[in-house]
C-alpha positions as CSV (number, residue, x, y, z in Angstrom):
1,X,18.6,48.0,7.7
2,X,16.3,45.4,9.0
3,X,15.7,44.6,5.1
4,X,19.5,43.4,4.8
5,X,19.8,41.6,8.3
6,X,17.1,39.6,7.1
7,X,18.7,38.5,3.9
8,X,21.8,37.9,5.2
9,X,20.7,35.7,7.8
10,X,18.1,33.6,5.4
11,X,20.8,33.8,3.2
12,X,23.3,32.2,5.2
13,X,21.0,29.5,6.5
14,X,19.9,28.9,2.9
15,X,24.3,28.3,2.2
16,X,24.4,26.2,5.2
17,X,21.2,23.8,4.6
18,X,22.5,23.6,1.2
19,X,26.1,22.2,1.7
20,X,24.3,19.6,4.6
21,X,21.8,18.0,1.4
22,X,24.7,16.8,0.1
23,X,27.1,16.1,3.3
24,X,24.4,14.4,5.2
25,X,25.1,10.8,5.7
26,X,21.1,9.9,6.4
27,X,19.0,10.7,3.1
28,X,16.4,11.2,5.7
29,X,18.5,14.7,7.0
30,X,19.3,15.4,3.8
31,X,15.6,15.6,2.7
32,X,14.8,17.6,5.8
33,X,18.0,20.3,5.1
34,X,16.3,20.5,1.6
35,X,13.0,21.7,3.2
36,X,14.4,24.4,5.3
37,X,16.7,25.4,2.0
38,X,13.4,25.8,0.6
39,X,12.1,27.8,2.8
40,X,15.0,30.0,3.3
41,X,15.0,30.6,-0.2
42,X,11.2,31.5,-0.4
43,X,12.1,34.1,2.6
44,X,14.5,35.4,-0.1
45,X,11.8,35.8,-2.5
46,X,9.1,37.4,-0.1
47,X,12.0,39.8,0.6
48,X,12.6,40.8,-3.3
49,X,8.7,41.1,-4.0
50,X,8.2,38.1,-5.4
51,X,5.6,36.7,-3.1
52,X,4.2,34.8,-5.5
53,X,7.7,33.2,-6.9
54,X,7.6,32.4,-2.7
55,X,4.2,30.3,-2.6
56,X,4.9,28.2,-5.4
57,X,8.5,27.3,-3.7
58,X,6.5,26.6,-0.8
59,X,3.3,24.6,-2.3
60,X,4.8,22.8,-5.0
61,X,8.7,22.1,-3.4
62,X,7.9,21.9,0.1
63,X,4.7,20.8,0.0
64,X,4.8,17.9,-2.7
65,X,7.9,17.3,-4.4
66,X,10.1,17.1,-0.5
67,X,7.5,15.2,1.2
68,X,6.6,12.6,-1.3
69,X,10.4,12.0,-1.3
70,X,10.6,12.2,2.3
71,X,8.1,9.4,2.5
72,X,9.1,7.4,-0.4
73,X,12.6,7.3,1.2
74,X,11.0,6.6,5.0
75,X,8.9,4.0,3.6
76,X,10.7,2.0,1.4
77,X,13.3,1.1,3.5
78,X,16.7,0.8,1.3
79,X,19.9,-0.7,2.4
80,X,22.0,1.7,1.8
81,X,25.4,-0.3,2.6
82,X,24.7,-1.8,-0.7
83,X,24.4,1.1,-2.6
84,X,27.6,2.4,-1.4
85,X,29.6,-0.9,-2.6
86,X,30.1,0.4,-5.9
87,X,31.2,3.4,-4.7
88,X,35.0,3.5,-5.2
89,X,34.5,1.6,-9.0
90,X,32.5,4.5,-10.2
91,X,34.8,7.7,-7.7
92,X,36.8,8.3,-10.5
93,X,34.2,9.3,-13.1
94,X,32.1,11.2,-10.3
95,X,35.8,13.4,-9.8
96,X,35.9,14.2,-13.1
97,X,32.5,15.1,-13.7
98,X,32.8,16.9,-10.8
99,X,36.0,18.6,-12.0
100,X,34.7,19.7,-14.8
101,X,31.7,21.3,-13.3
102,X,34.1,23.2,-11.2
103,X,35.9,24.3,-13.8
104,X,32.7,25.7,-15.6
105,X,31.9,27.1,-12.4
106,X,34.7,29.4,-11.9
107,X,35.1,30.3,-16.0
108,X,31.1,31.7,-14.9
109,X,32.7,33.2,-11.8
110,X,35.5,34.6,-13.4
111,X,33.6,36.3,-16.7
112,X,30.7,37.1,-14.5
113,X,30.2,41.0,-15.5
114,X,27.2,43.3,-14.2
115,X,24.9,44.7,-17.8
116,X,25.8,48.4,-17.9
117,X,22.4,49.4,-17.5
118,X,21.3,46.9,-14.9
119,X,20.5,49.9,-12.4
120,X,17.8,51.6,-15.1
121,X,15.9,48.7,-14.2
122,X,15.3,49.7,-10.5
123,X,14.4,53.2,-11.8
124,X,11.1,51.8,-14.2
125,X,8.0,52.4,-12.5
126,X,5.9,49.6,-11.7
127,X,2.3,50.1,-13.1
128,X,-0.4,50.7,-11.0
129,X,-3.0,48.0,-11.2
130,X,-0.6,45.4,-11.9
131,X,0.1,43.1,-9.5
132,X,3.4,40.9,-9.4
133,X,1.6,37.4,-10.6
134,X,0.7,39.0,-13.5
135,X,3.1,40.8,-14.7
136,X,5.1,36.9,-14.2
137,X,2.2,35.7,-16.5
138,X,3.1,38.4,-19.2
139,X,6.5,37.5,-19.1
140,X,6.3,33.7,-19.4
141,X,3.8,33.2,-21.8
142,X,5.3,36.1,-24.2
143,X,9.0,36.8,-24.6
144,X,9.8,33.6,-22.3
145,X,7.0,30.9,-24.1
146,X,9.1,29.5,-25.8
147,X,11.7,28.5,-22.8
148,X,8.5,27.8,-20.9
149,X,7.4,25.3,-23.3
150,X,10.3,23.7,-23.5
151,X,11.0,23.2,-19.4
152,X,7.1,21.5,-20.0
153,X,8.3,19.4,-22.9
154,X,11.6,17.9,-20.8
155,X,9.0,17.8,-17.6
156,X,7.1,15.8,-19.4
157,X,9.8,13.1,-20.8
158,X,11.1,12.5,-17.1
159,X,7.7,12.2,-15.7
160,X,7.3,9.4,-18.7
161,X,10.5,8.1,-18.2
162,X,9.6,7.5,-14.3
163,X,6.9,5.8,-15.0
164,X,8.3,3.1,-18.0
165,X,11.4,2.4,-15.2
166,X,8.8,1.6,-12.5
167,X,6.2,-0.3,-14.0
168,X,5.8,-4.1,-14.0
169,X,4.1,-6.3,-15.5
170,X,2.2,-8.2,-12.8
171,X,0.6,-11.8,-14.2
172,X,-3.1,-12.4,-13.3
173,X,-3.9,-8.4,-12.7
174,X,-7.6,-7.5,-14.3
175,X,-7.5,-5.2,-17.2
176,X,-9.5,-2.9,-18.7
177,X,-10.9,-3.7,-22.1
178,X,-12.3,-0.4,-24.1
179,X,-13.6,-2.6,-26.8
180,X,-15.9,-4.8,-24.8
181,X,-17.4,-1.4,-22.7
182,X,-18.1,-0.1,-25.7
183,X,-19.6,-2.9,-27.3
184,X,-21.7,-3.4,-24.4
185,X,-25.3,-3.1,-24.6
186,X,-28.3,-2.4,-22.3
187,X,-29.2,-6.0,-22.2
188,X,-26.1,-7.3,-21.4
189,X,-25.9,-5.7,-18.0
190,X,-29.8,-4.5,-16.7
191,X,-32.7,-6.5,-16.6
192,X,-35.9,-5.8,-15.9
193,X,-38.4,-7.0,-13.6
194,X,-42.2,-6.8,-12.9
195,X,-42.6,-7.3,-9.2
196,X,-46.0,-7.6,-7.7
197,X,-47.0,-7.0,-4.1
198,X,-47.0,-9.8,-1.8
199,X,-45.7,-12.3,-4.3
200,X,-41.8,-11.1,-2.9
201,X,-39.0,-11.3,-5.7
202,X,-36.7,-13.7,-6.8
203,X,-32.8,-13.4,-7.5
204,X,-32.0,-13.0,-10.9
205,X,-28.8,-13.2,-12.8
206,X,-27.2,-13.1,-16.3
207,X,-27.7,-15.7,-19.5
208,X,-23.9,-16.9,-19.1
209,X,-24.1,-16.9,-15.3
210,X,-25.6,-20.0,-12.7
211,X,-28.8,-20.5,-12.8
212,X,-31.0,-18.4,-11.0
213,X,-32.1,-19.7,-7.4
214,X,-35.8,-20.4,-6.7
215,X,-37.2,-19.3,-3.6
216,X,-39.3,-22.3,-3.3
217,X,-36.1,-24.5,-3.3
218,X,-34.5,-21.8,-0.8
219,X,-36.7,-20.2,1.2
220,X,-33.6,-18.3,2.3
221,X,-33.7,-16.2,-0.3
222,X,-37.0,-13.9,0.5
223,X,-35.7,-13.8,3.8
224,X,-32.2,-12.0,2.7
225,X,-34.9,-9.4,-0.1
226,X,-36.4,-8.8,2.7
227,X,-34.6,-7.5,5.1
């Protein structure tokens, strides 16, 4: 009993943060109503026995992917008024996409059957000794790899995608050059130097550099070795 009062009530808030994401006028509210549907929906998972399912929701979602938006969003200041001028040029194509996915929506809705032997699979006994992350490992990297590999593959081409749309080219920034480091040799970058007691030191620096000061000529110099 206290089982289903507990999924109906994260359920519901899950519903309700959900449909305020996308109502929310402030991106800011919208980004905080996707953190509690996060949350809510990692309840969920803790109450199915998924509480591993429930920590990644929580780590990677809330705890990376939500916040880094949340800042990016809080930080970066966009005028928003501008964004919504194109609005009304581009409403008819969002209704019709949005049609569409409606209409695929309720086609699912409509067709949506229960497997005849869906409640066997409440009756299989769990094996003793093997706990629930596990048993997710077996699955995904066996008779799910190849869907696993896939979501990776199309993870990957966003993440490259992101980062060719937000790079620039900034004039006059150093860069690194592999050749030269690898060229490089001992000589080019240490030097060595015998140092006797009492005679103090004197400031050396490379061949292509200025040339080296002499203490004599600036007495300055043992003073700053010194100390």
């Amino acid at each position: 009993m206290i089982a289903a009062i507990a999924f109906y009530v994260f359920a519901g808030i899950l519903l309700a943060a959900s449909c305020m994401v996308i109502t929310a006028r402030n991106p800011v509210h919208s980004v905080l109503f996707l953190i509690l549907a996060f949350i809510n929906a990692a309840a969920l998972f803790v109450l199915a026995g998924a509480e591993f399912l429930a920590m990644v929701l929580v780590i990677v979602y809330v705890g990376a992917v939500a916040v880094l938006f949340l800042f990016v969003v809080m930080m970066l200041d966009v005028d928003f008024a501008a964004l919504r001028e194109g609005f009304q040029r581009y409403a008819p194509l969002g209704l019709t996409i949005g049609f569409i996915l409606m209409i695929e929506i309720g086609l699912m809705a409509v067709n949506w059957t229960i497997a005849p032997a869906a409640h066997l699979a409440t009756m299989v006994p769990i094996p003793a000794g093997l706990p629930n992350t596990n048993a997710l490992g077996d699955l995904i990297y066996t008779r799910y790899m190849f869907p696993f590999e896939l979501v990776a593959l199309l993870l990957l081409v966003a993440m490259i995608g992101a980062i060719v749309l937000t790079h620039t080219d900034r004039r006059g920034a150093r860069r690194q050059n592999i050749r030269a480091q690898h060229d490089r040799e001992v000589g080019d970058t240490l030097t060595m130097v015998t140092m006797k007691l009492g005679e103090g030191a004197r400031r050396i620096t490379p061949a292509t550099a200025a040339p080296a000061i002499d203490p004599a000529v600036d007495p300055a110099v043992d003073k700053e070795i010194a100390q």
